[in-house]
C-alpha positions as CSV (number, residue, x, y, z in Angstrom):
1,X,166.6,-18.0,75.8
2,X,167.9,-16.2,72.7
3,X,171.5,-15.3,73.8
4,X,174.2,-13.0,71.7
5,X,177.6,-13.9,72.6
6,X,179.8,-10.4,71.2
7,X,182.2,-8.0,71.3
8,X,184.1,-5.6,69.0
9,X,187.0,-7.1,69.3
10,X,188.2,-10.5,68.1
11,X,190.2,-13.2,69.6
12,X,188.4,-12.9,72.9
13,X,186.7,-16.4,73.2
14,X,183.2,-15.6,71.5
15,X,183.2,-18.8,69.6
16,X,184.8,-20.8,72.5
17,X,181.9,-19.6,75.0
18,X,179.6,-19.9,72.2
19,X,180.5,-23.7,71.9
20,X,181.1,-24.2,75.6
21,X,177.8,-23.1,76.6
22,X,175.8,-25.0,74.4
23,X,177.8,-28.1,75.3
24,X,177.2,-27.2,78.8
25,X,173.4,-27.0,78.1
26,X,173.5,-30.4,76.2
27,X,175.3,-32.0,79.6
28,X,172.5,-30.6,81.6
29,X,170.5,-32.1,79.3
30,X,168.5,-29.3,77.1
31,X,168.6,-28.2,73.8
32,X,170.8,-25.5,71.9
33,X,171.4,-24.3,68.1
34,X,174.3,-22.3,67.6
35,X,174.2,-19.5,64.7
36,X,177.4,-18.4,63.2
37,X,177.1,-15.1,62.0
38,X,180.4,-14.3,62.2
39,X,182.4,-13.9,58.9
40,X,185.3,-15.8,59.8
41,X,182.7,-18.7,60.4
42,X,185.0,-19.7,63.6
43,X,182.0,-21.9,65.1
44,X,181.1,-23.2,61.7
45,X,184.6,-24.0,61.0
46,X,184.7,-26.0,64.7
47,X,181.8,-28.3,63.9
48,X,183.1,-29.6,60.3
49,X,186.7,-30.3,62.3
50,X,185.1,-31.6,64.9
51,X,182.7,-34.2,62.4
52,X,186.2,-34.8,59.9
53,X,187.5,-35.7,63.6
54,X,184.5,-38.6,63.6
55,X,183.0,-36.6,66.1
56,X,179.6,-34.6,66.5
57,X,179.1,-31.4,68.6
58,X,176.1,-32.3,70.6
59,X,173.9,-29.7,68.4
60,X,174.2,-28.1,65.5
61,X,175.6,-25.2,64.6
62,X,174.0,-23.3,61.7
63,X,175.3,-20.3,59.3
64,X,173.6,-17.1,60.1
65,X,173.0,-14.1,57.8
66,X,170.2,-10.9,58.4
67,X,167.1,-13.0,57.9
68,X,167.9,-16.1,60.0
69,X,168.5,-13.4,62.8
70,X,165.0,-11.6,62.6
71,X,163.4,-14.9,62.5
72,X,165.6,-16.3,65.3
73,X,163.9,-19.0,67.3
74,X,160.7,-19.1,65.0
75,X,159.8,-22.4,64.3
76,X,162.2,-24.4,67.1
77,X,161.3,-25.8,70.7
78,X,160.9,-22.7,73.5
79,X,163.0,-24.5,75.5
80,X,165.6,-24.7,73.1
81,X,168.6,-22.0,73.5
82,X,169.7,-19.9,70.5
83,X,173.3,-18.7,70.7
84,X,174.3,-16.1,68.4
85,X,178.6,-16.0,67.8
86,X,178.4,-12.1,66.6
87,X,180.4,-10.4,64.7
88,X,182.6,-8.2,65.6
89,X,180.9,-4.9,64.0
90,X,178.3,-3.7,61.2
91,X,174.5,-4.9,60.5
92,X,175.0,-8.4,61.4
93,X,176.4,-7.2,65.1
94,X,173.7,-4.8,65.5
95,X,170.6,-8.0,64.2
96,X,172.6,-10.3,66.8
97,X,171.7,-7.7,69.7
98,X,168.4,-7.0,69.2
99,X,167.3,-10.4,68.0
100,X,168.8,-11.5,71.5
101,X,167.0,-11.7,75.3
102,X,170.6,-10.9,76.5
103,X,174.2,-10.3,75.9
104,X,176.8,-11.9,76.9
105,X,180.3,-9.8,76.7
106,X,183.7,-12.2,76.6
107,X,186.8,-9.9,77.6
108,X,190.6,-11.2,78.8
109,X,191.9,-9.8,81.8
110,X,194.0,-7.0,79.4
111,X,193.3,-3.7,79.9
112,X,193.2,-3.1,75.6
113,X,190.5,-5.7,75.9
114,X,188.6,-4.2,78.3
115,X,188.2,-1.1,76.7
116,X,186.3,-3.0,73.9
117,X,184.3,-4.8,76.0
118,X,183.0,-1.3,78.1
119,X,182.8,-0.2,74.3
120,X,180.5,-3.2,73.5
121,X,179.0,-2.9,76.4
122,X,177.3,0.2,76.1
123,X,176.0,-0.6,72.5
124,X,174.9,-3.7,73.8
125,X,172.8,-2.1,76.8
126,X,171.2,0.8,74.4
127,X,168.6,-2.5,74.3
128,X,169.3,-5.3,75.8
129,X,170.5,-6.1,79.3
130,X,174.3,-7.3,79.0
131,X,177.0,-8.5,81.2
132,X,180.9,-9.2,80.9
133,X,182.6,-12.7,81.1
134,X,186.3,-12.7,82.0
135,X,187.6,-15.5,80.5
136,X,191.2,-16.4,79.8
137,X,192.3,-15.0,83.1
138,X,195.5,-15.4,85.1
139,X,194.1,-15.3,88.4
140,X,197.1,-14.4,90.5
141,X,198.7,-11.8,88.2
142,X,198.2,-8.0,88.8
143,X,196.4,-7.5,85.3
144,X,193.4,-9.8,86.3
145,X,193.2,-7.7,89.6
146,X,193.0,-4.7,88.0
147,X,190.4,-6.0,85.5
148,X,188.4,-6.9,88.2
149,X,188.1,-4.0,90.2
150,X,188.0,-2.0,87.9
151,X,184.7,-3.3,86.3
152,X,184.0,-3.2,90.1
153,X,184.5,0.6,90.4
154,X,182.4,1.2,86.9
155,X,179.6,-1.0,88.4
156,X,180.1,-3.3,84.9
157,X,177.4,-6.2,84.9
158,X,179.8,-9.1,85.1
159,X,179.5,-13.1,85.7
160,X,180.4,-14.3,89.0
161,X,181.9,-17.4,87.2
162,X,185.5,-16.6,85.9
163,X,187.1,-18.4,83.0
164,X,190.9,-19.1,83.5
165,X,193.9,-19.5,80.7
166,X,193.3,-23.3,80.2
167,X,195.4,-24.9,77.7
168,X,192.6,-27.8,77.4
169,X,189.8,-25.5,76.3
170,X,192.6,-24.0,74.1
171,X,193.5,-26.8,71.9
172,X,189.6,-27.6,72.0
173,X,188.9,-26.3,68.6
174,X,187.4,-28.8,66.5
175,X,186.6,-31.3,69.1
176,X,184.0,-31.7,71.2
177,X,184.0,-30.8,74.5
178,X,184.5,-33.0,76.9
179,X,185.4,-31.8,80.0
180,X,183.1,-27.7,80.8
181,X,185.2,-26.2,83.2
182,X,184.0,-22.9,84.6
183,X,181.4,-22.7,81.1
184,X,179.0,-25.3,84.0
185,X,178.8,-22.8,86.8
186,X,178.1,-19.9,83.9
187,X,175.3,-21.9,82.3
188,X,174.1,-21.9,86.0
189,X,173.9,-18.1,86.1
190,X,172.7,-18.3,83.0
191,X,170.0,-20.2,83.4
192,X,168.8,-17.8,86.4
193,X,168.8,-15.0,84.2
194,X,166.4,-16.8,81.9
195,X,164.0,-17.4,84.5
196,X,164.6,-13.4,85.5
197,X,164.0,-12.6,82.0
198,X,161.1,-14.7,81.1
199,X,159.3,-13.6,85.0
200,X,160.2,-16.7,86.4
201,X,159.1,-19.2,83.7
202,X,161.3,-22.5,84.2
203,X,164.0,-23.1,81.6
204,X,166.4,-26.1,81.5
């Protein structure tokens, strides 16, 4: 599974799900590469802290430029996952979708992020089938209701699995987690949508 994690806008978890994810597929006990092709090298960034900790993420996360992306996956295990932490716009955005099996859209429960992700959304979908994660959500405030039905009303591709405003996943940055949260139950979709995408084939 070959899986872009993006959206045009930053500070909306696209590192943290990238890292939480293939954590979670780690725990479960499969394999994952993380490429960081985003400029700010946020998931790059996490591994050194994480190792200058005494600690190792439980895969490696490697740099990512045009060329790694159109040979993405060549040469590793098919059962192995490749995540792709996007950038938020340009060249590199656009490689990241395509060299992809599927999108995967982080978006806060604001109605400015939103907007993005619908925005990111519809680039994404031009060629590969996407969905939206809600993460960082305040479950009982009217924002995250909003969110919600409104991505209900525009029949948005969304995760059942909901992310909420954990300070512990927050202050995870350069550590490794430890504890998945929600980022279990999203591998779980996950992995179904593998299986859809690949006609069934079994994927860990």
């Amino acid at each position: 599974m070959k899986l872009a994690v993006a959206n045009i806008k930053g500070g909306v978890a696209k590192t943290t799900s990238s890292i939480y994810v293939a954590e979670a597929i780690v725990h479960r006990g499969g394999s994952a590469i993380v490429y960081d092709a985003d400029p700010q090298s946020s998931a790059s960034l996490w591994a050194d802290a994480a190792r200058d900790n005494g600690e190792e993420l439980g895969f490696e996360v490697r740099p990512a430029n045009l060329s790694t992306l159109s040979r993405l996956g060549r040469g590793e295990s098919p059962e192995a996952w490749q995540i792709v932490d996007a950038p938020p716009q340009g060249k590199l955005l656009q490689a990241a979708i395509e060299a992809s099996d599927f999108v995967l859209i982080p978006t806060s429960d604001s109605p400015m992020d939103l907007q993005q992700a619908w925005a990111m959304m519809d680039e994404a979908r031009a060629s590969r089938p996407a969905a939206v994660l809600v993460v960082r959500a305040e479950p009982h405030t009217t924002a995250y209701r909003q969110t919600i039905n409104a991505l209900a009303e525009a029949n948005t591709p969304r995760f059942d699995t909901i992310i909420p405003k954990r300070q512990a996943i927050k202050k995870a940055l350069g550590s490794r987690p430890h504890r998945l949260y929600e980022y279990r139950d999203l591998l779980t979709e996950l992995v179904a949508i593998a299986k859809d995408l690949s006609g069934g084939r079994a994927e860990r």
